[in-house]
C-alpha positions in Angstrom: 5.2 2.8 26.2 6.0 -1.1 26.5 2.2 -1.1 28.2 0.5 0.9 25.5 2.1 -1.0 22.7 0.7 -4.8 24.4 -2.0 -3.3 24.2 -2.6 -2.0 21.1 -1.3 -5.3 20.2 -3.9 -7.6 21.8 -7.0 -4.8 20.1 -5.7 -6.2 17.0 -7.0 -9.7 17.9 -10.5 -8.8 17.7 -10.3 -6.7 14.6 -8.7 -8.8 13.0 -11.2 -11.7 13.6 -14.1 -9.2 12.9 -12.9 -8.2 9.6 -12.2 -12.3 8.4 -16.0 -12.6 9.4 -17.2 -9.6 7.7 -14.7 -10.6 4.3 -15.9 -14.1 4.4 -19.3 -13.5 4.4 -19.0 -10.5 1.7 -16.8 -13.2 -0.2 -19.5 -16.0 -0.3 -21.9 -13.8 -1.3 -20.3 -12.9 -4.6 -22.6 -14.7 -7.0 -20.9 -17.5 -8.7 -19.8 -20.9 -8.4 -15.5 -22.2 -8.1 -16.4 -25.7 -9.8 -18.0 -23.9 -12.5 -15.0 -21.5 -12.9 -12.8 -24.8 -12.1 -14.1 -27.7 -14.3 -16.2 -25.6 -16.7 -19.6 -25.0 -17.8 -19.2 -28.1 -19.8 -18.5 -30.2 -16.5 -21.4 -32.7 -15.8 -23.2 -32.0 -12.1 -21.8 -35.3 -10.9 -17.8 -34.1 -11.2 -19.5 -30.2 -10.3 -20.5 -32.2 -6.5 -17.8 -33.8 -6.6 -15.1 -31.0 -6.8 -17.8 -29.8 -3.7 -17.2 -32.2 -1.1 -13.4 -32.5 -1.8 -12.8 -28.5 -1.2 -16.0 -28.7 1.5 -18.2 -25.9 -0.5 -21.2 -28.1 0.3 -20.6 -27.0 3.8 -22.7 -24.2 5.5 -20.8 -21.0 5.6 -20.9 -21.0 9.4 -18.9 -24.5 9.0 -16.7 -23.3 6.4 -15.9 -19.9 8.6 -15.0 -22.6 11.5 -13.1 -24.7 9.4 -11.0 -21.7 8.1 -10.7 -20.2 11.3 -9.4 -23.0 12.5 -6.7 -23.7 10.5 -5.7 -19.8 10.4 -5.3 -19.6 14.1 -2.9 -22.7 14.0 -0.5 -20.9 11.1 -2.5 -22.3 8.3 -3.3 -20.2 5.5 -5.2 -23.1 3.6 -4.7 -24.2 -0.2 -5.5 -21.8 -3.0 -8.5 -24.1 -5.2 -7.3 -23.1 -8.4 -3.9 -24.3 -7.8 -3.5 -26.3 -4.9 -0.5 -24.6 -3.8 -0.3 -23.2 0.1 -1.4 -19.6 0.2 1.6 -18.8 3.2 4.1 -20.1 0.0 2.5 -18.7 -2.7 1.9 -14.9 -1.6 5.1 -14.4 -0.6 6.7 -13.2 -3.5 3.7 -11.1 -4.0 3.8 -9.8 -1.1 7.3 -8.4 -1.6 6.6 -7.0 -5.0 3.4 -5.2 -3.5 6.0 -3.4 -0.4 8.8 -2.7 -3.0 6.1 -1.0 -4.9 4.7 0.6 -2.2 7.5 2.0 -0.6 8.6 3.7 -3.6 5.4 5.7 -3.7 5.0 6.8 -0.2 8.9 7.6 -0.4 8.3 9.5 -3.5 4.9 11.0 -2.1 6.4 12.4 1.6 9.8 13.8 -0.1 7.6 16.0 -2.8 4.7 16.3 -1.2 6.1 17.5 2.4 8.5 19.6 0.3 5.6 21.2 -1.5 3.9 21.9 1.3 6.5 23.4 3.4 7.5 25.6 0.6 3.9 26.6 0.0 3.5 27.6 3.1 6.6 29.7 3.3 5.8 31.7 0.5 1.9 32.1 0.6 0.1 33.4 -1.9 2.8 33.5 -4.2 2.5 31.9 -7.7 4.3 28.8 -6.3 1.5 28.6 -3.9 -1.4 28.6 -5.9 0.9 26.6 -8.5 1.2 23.5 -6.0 -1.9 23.7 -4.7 -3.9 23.6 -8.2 -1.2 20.5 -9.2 -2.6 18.8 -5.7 -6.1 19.4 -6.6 -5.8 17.5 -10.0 -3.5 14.9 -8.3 -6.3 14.2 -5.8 -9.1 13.9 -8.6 -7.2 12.1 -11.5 -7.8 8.5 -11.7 -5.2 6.4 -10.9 -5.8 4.2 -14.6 -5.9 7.4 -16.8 -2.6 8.6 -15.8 -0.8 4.6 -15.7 -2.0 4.9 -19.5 -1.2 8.5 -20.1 2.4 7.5 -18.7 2.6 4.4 -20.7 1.9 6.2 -23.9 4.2 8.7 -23.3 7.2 7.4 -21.6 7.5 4.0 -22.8 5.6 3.5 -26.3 6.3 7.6 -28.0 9.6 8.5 -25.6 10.6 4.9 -25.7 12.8 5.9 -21.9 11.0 3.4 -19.5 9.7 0.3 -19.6 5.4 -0.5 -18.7 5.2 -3.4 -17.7 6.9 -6.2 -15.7 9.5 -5.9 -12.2 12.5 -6.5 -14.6 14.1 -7.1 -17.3 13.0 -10.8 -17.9 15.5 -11.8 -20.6 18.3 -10.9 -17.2 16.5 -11.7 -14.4 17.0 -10.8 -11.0 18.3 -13.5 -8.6 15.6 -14.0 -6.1 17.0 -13.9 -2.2 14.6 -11.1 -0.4 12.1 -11.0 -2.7 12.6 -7.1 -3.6 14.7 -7.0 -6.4 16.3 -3.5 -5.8 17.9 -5.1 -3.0 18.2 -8.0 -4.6 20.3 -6.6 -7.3 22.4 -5.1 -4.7 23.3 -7.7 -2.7 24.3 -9.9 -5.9 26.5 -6.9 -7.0 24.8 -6.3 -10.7 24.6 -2.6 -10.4 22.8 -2.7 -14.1 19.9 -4.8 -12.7 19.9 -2.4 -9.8 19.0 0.5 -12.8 16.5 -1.9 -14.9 15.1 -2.9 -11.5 14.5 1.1 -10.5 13.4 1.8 -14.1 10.7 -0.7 -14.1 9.8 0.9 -10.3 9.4 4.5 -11.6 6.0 4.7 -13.6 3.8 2.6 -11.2 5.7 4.4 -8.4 4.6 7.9 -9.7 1.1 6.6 -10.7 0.5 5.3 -7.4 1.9 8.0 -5.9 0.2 10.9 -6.9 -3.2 10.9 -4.5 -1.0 10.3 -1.4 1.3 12.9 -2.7 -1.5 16.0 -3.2 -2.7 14.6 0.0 0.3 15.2 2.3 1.1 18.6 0.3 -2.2 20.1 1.1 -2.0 18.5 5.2 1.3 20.1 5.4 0.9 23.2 4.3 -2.2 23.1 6.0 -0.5 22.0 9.4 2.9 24.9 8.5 0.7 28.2 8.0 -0.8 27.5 11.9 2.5 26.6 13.1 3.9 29.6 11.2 1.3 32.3 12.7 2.9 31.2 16.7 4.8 33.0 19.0 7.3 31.0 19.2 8.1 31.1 15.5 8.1 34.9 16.0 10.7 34.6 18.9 12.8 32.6 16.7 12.6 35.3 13.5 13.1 37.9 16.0 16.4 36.8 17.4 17.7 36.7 13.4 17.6 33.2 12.7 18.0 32.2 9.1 14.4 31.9 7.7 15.3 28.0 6.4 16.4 27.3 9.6 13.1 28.8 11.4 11.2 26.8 8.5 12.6 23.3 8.6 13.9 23.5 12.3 11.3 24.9 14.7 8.1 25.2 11.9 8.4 21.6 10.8 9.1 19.5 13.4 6.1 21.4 15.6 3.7 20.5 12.0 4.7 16.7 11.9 1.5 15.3 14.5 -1.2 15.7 11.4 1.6 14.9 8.2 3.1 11.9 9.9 -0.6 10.7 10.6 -1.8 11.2 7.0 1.3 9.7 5.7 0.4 6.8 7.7 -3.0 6.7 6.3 -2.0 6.8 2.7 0.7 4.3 3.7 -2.3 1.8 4.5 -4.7 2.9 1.6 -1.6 2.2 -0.8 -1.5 -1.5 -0.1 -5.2 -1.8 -0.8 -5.0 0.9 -3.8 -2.8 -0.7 -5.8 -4.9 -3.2 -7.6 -5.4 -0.7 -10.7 -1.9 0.2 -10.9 -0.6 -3.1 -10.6 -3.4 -4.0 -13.1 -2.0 -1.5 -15.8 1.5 -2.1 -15.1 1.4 -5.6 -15.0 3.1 -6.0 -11.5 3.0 -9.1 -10.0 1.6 -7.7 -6.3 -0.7 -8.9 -4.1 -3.4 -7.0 -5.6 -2.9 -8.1 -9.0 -3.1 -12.2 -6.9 -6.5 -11.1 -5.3 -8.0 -9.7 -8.2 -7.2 -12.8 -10.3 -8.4 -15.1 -7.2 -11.9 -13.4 -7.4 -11.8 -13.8 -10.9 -11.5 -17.6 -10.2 -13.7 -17.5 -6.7 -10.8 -18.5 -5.0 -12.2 -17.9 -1.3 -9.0 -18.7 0.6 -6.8 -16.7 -1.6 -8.9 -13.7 -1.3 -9.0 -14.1 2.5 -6.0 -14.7 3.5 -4.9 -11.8 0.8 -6.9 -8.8 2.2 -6.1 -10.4 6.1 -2.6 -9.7 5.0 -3.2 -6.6 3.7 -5.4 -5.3 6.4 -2.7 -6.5 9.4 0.2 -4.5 7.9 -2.2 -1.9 7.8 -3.0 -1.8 11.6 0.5 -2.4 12.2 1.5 0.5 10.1 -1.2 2.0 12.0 0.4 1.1 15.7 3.7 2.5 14.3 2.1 6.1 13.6 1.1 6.4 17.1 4.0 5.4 18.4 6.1 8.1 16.1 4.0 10.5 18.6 5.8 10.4 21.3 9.1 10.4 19.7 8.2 13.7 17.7 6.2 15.8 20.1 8.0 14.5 23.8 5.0 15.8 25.4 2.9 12.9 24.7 3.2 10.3 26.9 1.9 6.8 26.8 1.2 4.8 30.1 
């Protein structure tokens, strides 16, 4: 196990470095120049060159990729050009909105959609089924802005029960020590910022949680009914077992290879996905940071954003296929 996972570790080297190659030269690409979104189109050429040669633009991109490469394999991030502020400061608290966000949705995705699917499963072809199944269907084709809206409208501006925008309650703010202010609030003992904190979660949480939901309802039903049709199952119904306890004891646990893999997908996906939602719902994530850096042409910010983004993918990745072994003992890694 301690060989595979060394590995798997040093694979990540060269992905890594192949997708800051492939982002930075997607990134330079993107028609449009920084000094002009800097200084302005009112700028003169002189101060436009300028601005150039101090954040090295006038460079080839081969130079610049050096140059940044450089600097990121020694720990540094680089500046962010429209603010000057170090990118390894400055997406931190972004980063730890984006997680809290995102770990409200998957946690809210695997408990109803694993649920869902179990339960399908147990009683196929029954109204339920074809119930959850239709619900998946339009969770997996509705777009991820409609229903933000639709549950703005209705929750906060007609039902006036949830708030639509923000992390908090900005006239009590939360005290900042982790960065995630559920935990925050907890650890300062305010048990009412805990609530607004969690109130503030719940509509991004659901929008953003809806395609990975209908996803991991339709894989595990899809993964139960084969489980369900084994001998062994059959053995375990025979000898008068409790049909919850043949379900969620001996079914599930024998289904989890394929659900724990998808769940692991959608984990990754959600971290990339969640530049609409955090768009609608105003949520200061990481996406919300890169989308307003490539509204500025801020290259470093966007690089060093989506290299963020895509290592705790792999890394959620690594942890999938480690989860293997521990659910199913005959895998083995040497």
């Amino acid at each position: 196990m301690v060989a595979f996972t060394l590995r798997r570790l040093l694979m990540l080297i060269p992905v890594l470095l192949g997708m800051t190659l492939i982002v930075f030269s997607i990134i330079h690409a993107i028609p449009g120049d920084p000094a002009d979104v800097i200084l302005g189109e009112k700028a003169t050429e002189s101060s436009k060159q300028e601005l150039r040669l101090q954040l090295g633009l006038d460079k080839p991109w081969y130079e610049q990729y050096t140059n940044y490469m450089g600097k990121l394999l020694s720990g540094d991030m680089g500046n962010s050009i429209r603010t000057k502020t170090s990118i390894a400061k400055e997406i931190t608290p972004y980063l730890a909105a984006t997680l809290e966000l995102t770990v409200v949705s998957i946690l809210i995705a695997v408990f109803v959609g694993v649920n869902a699917g179990i339960l399908s499963a147990w009683k196929q072809n029954s109204w339920f089924d074809y119930m959850s199944m239709v619900i998946a269907l339009i969770g997996v084709s509705m777009p991820i802005f409609w229903l933000g809206l639709m549950e703005q409208w209705a929750f906060a501006v007609e039902l006036k029960w949830l708030p639509s925008i923000g992390r908090m309650n900005i006239r009590d703010p939360v005290d900042s020590i982790t960065g995630l202010y559920v935990l925050d609030s907890l650890l300062a003992g305010r048990f009412d910022q805990f609530v607004e904190t969690l109130k503030h979660l719940i509509l991004p949480g659901i929008a953003l949680a809806t395609i990975p939901m209908a996803v991991i309802a339709r894989m595990t039903r899809s993964s139960m009914l084969e489980v369900m049709r084994s001998d062994f199952i059959r053995t375990a119904k025979a000898k008068g077992l409790s049909q919850f306890f043949v379900v969620y004891k001996h079914a599930l646990k024998n289904a989890l290879i394929p659900v724990v893999t998808v769940i692991g997908i959608q984990s990754g996906l959600l971290l990339g996905g969640a530049v609409l939602t955090e768009t609608i719902f105003a949520w200061p994530g990481v996406g919300r940071y890169i989308y307003d850096a490539i509204s500025f042409r801020d290259y470093p910010v966007i690089q060093s954003g989506i290299l963020v983004i895509a290592l705790i993918f792999v890394l959620i990745n690594l942890l999938v296929d480690l989860l293997y072994a521990y659910i199913d003992p005959r895998i083995s890694y040497k």
